[in-house]
N, C-alpha and C positions, 0 to 999 in steps of 0.2 A: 569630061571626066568619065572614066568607067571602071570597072570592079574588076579589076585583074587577078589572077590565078591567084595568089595570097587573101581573098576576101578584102583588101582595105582598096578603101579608095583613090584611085587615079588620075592626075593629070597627065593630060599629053605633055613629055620631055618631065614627069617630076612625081612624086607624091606628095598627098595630103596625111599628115600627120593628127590622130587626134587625141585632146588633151588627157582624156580620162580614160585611156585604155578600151575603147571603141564602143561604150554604150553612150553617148552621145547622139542623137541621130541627124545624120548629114541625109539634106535633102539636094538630090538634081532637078533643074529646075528648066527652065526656058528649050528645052529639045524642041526638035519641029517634029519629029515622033517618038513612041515609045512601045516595041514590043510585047506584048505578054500573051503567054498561054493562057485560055479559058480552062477551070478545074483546081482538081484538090492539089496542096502545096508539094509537090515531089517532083521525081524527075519525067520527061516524059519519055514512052519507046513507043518506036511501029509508027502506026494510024494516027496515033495522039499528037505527033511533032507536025499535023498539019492544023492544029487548032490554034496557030497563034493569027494576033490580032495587032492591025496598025491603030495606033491610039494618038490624038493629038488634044493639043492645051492639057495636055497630065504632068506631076512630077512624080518623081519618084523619091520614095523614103528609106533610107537605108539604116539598121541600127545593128552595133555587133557585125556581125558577118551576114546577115538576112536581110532580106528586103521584107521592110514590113508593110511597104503599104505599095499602092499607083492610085494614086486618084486626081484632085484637078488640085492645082497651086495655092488657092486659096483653102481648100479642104486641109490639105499638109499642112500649112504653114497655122492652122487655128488649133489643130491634132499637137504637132511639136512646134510650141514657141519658142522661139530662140533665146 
């Protein structure tokens, strides 16, 4: 799955629809990695687009259109109970 230009979440060949108008939050789970830039929440330019980081055993949290969180799978999953 990944967050395609519309902000809602993606599967390859489909989307995922969610029930409550997207503050639900869908967690991605099981990647073999997970990019992120180090620093404050915005976009980055220049210099700054060399601060990202390969991250592995993380998920990612998605709620709304934002990513709210990256931490490890068991941290998500105790943060948003299903």
């Amino acid at each position: 799955m990944t967050v395609g230009g519309t902000g809602r979440p993606q599967a390859v060949g489909g989307t995922v629809e969610r029930s409550n108008g997207g503050t639900e939050p869908v967690l991605f789970v099981n990647a073999a990695q997970v990019v992120t830039c180090a620093g404050p929440g915005r976009a980055r330019r220049g210099a700054e687009m060399n601060d990202a980081a390969i991250r592995t055993d993380v998920g990612v949290a998605v709620v709304g259109e934002r990513i709210a969180a990256v931490e490890s799978v068991a941290e998500l999953r105790q943060r948003y109970p299903s």
